[in-house]
TIDREN-314854 format. One record per residue: residue in one letter; x, y, z of N, C-alpha, C in turn. Coordinates in steps of 0.05 Angstrom, whole numbers, plus 5000, padded with zeros to 4 digits. Layout:
// residues N
AXYZXYZXYZ...
***
This chain:
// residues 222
X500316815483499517015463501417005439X501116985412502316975392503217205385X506517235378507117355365508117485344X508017255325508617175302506017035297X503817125268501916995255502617005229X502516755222502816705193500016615178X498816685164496116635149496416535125X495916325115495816245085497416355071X500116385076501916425066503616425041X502916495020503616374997506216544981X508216444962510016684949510716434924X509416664907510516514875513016764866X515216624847516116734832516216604808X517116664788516616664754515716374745X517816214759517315964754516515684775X516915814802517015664820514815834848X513115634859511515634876514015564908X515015734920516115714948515315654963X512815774970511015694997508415734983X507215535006503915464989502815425012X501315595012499215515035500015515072X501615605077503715655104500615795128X500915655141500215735164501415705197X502215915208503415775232503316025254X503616085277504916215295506216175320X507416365328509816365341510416545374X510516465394508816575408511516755418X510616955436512917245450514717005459X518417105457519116985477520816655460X518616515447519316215435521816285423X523616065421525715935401524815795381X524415835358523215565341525715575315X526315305311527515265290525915175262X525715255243525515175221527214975203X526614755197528514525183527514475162X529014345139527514255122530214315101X529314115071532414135061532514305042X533714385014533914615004531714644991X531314834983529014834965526414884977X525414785005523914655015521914895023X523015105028521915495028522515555055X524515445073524915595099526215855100X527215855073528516185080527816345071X525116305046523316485033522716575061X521416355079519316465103520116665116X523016585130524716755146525517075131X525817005112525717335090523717425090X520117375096517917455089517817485117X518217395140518217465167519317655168X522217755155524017995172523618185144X520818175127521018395116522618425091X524418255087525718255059524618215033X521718075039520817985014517117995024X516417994998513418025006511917795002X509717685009508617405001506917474973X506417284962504317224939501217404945X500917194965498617194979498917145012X496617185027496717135058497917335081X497217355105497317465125500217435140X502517665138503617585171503717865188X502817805207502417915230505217825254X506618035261508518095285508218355297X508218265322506918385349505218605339X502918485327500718635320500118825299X502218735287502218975256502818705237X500918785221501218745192502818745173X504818655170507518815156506918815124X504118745119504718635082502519035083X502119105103499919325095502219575105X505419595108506919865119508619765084X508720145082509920185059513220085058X513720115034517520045044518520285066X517920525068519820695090518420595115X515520465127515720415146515920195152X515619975125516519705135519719755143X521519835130524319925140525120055170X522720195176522420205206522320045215X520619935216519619675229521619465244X523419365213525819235214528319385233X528319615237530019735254529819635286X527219755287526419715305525319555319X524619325301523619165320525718815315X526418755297528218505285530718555288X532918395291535618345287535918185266X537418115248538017935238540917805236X541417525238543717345238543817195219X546117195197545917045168548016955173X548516665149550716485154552816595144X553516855131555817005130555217295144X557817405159557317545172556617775172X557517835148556518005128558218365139X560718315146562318575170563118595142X563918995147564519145132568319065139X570319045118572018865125574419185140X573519415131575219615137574819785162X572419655176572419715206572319525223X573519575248574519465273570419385280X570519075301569019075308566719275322X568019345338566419595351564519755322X567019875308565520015292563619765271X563619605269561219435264558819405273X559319395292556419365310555119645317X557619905317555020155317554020175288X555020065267553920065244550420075245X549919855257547819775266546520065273X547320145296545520495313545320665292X547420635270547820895262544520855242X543620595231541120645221538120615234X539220435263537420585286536620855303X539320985305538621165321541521335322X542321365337545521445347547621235349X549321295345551921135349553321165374X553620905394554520975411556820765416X559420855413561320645423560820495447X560220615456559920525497558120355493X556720295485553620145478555419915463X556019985444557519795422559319535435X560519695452562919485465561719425498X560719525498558019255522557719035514X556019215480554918895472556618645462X558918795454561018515440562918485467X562818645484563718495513561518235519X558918265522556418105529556417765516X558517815486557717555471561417415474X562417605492564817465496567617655481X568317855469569118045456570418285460X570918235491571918505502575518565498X576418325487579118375473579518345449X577718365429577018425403576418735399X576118945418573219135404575819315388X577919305378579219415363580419315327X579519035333579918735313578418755284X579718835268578218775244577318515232X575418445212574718185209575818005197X578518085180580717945176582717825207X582817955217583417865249581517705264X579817655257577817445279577517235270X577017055280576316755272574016765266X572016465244570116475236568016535258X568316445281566416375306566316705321X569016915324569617145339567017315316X567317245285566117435265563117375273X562417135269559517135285558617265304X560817195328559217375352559117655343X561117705328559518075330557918055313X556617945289554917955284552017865294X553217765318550117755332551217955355X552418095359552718285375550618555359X552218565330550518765320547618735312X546718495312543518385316542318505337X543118495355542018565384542618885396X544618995381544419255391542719505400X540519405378537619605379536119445397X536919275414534419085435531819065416X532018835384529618715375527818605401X525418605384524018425401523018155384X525318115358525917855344527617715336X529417565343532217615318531517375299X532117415283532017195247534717055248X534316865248537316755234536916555216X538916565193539616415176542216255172X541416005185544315835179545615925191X545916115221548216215230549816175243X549915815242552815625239554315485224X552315555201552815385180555815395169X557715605179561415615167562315625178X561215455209562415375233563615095232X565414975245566614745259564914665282X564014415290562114395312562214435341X565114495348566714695371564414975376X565115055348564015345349561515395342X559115205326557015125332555815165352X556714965373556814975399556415235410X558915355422559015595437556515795421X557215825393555215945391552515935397X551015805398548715615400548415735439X550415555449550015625475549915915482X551916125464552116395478548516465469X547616405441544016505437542516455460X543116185464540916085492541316235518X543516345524544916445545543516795541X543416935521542417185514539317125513X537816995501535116855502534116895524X535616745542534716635570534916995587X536217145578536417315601534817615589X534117585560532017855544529917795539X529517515531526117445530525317475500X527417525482527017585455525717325435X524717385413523717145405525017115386X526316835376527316775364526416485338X526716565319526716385291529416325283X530316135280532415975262532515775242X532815855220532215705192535715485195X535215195190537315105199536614815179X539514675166538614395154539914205175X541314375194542414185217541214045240X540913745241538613665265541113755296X543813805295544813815315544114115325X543014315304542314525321539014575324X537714455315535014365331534514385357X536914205368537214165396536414435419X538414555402537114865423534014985425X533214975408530315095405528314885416X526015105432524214925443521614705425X521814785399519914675381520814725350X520914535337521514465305520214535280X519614665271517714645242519714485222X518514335214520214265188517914245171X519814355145517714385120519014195092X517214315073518114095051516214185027X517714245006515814394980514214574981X515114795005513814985010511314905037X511214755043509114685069510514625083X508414675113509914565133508414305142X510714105153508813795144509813675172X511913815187510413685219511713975241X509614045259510714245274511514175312X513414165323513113905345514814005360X515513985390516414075417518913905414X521214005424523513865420524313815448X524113435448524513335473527513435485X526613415510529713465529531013215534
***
């Protein structure tokens, strides 16, 4: 069952056509990476998937809603509640301690719960950090809480963008493996916009696009 539909997808801005014509979906559950080189519209998509931006023209549908037909206060719901997102900067507020990073997160979901907080950055490896500001962590420790704070509201999507891209391939790695390792045990569905063929590898199937289309979509051998 799909849960991610993308329909004729289209997004112009002033001077430039992004995506043209996009059709694809994405089923409960999948890993799919998105590739393709700059320019090419993978991160328009991934922004029009998690709600940041609206299309031209065309349909997307996630887990059954419409998101181009909820106003901004309930598309902003929406994003609460249902998406995480992971960007290639980590994007931590630099004057709180981990912990308080990741309830950042509750506090525009729901409640703030330390106890909740430092589960989750215990979960991605973090349980001698949850006091560590982000000047204190390494590039790879700042990631994990920010996919700690992705996951705090239990999405039933997470987005990522490039979110190894200011990694060393050590930390690539681990990272990469700790997603597949959380993947494997929540069932969440996951999109990753990536120009890297070494992180391909993790995801079960490829889109790669190019001038706004997508021009081969394919299962990634084991």
């Amino acid at each position: 069952m799909s849960f991610i539909t993308i329909e004729k997808v289209s997004k112009e801005y002033a001077t430039t056509r992004a995506l043209n014509g996009v059709d694809c979906t994405i089923g409960s559950g999948e890993w799919v990476n998105i590739m393709g080189p700059s320019g090419s519209g993978k991160s328009t998509l991934l922004n029009i998937l998690g709600g940041l931006d609206r299309p031209t023209e065309g349909i997307v549908t996630i887990n059954s809603t419409d998101i181009n037909r909820l106003s901004e206060d309930e598309l902003a719901r929406f994003r609460r509640e249902t998406i995480g997102f992971v960007f290639q900067q980590s994007h931590l507020i630099p004057y709180l301690d981990a912990t308080e990073n990741v309830m950042l997160a509750q506090y525009f979901h729901s409640i703030p719960d330390r106890g909740e907080a430092e589960e989750a950055l215990k979960r991605v490896g973090l349980g001698h950090r949850l006091r560590h500001r982000p000047a204190e962590l390494s590039g790879g420790e700042q990631q994990r809480v920010g996919i700690a704070r992705a996951l705090i509201n239990n999405p039933n999507l997470l987005l990522a963008d490039e979110p190894t891209g200011n990694l060393d391939r050590s930390n690539t790695r681990n990272i990469l493996e700790l997603l597949k390792e959380l993947h494997a045990q929540e069932k969440f569905t996951v999109v990753v916009v990536t120009h890297d063929p070494f992180v391909s590898q993790w995801a079960r199937r490829v889109i790669s696009m190019e001038d706004g289309r997508i021009i081969r979509d394919e299962p990634v051998r084991s």
